[in-house]
C-alpha positions, -999 to +999 in steps of 0.1 A: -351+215-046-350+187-072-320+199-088-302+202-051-309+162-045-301+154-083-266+170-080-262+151-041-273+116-056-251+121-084-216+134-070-228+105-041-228+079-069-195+091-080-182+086-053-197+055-040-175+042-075-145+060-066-134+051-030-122+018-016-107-014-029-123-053-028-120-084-042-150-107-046-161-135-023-128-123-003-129-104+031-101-090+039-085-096+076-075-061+082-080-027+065-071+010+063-084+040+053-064+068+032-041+086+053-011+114+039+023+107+049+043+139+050+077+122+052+084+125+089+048+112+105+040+074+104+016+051+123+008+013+130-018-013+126-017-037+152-029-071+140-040-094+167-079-103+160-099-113+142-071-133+131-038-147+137-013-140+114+019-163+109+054-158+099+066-192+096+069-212+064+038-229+062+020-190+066+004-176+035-009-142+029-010-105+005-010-070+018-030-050-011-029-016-015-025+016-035-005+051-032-001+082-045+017+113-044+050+093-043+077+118-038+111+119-048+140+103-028+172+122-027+205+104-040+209+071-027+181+075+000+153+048+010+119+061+018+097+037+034+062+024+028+056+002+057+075-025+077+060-053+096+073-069+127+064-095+152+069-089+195+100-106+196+119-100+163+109-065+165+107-055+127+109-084+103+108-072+067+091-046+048+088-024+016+107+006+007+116+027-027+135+050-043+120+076-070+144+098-088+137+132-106+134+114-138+107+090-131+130+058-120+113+040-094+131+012-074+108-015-054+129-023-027+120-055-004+142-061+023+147-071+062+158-048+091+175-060+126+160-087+144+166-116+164+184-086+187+197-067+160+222-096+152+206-107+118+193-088+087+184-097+052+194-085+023+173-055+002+164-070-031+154-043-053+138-039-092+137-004-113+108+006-133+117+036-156+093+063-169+069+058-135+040+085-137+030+100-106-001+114-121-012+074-119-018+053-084+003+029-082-017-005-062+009-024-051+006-060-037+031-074-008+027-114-010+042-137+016+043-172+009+055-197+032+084-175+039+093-162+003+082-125-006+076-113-043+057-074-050+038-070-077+026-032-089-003-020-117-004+012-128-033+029-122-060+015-140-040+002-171-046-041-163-013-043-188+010-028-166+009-057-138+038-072-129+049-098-103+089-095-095+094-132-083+131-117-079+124-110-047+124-139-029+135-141+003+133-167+025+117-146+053+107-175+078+104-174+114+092-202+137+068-195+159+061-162+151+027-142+147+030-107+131+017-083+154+023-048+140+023-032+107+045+001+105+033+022+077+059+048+071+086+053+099+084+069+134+116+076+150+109+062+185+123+029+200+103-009+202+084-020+179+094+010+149+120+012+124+134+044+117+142+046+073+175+046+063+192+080+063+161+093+082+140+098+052+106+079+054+094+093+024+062+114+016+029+095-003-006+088+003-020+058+014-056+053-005-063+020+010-050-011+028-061-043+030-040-075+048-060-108+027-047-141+044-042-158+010-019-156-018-042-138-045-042-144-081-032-121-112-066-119-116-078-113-076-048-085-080-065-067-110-095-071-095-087-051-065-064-020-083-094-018-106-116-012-076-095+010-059-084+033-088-114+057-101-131+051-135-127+083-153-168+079-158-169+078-119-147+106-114-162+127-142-194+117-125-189+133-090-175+163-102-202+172-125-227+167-094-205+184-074-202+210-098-244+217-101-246+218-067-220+249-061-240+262-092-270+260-073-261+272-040-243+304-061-274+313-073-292+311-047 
């Protein structure tokens, strides 16, 4: 019986050090969970309270989160992360890639029909080469007063962050409130955005949080550390996990 509850507490500490993503001292104003994209599903996070959230060029916040299982993208094709949009602009601007066989993996920020389909910016894009799958990538989605950059750290490696202030866009709209975050693509009309070519692109979403400040190198660390496993938390759960199917075989 002792050995049953040492093998729960430990794969339960494991895991308690495994799951999730924070920053300290900052909440963040909406979250969510892991889900598994499959490259045709998607779904939306409407963002209405506790907070207001602005578009306009005096509006500063960071959408934080990490993936994995990024798939391939075929030829020129643009799978889709998530796009956000506000109830009059429809979709504003949001955050696609590409990922070739060979490990080439384009950020690509850009903006989609609004103002009734008569205006759209620009997709501003940068490569990184060699990308491992086998690593989550956190990515971090920062709007400040109407200019966007991405940044992206691989896995748990702090070296790998990088901020690509190439991005900028000039993505201000008076008077507008987000209202909707699209993760993915669905391929009904309103507020949703089908990806270009039809392809949304297949990933898992570990975690999502919307902070309504512009974080820090260090806040952005911070919360990819959190949300990637240690490997001594990982190895952790599994060996609890693993004296626990040991037990129950035996008995």
């Amino acid at each position: 019986m002792k050995t049953k509850y040492l093998a729960l507490l430990i794969a339960a500490m494991g895991s308690s050090l495994s799951f999730g993503a924070s920053i300290d001292g900052l909440d963040a104003a909406y979250s969510k969970g892991s889900t598994v994209y499959d490259g045709t599903s998607g779904d939306a996070l409407t963002v209405s309270s506790p907070t207001t959230i602005g578009v306009n060029n005096t509006a500063h916040w960071t959408m934080a989160f990490t993936i994995s299982g990024l798939g391939s993208t075929a030829e020129s094709n643009v799978g889709l992360l998530f796009t956000y949009n506000t109830g009059s602009y429809k979709n504003l601007e949001g955050l696609g890639f590409q990922l070739s066989e060979s490990g080439d993996l384009t950020l690509c920020a850009g903006g989609f029909a609004y103002n009734g389909g008569t205006n759209s910016s620009p997709w501003k894009a940068q490569t990184f080469s060699d990308y491992s799958t086998s690593k989550p990538l956190t990515l971090f989605y920062t709007f400040n007063a109407g200019n966007v950059s991405i940044s992206a750290m691989l896995g748990n490696d702090t070296s790998t962050l990088t901020t690509l202030t190439t991005l900028s866009s000039g993505a201000s709209f008076s008077n507008q409130n987000m209202t909707q975050i699209n993760f993915s693509a669905k391929d009904t009309s309103g507020n949703t955005w089908s990806a270009p070519n039809g392809i949304t692109g297949e990933y898992t979403l570990n975690n999502f949080d919307l902070y309504t400040a512009v974080l820090t190198e260090d806040q952005m660390r911070e919360y990819a550390l959190s949300a990637v496993p240690e490997p001594a938390a990982a190895s952790l759960g599994l060996l609890g996990l693993g004296i626990f199917l040991m037990r129950r075989r035996r008995a």
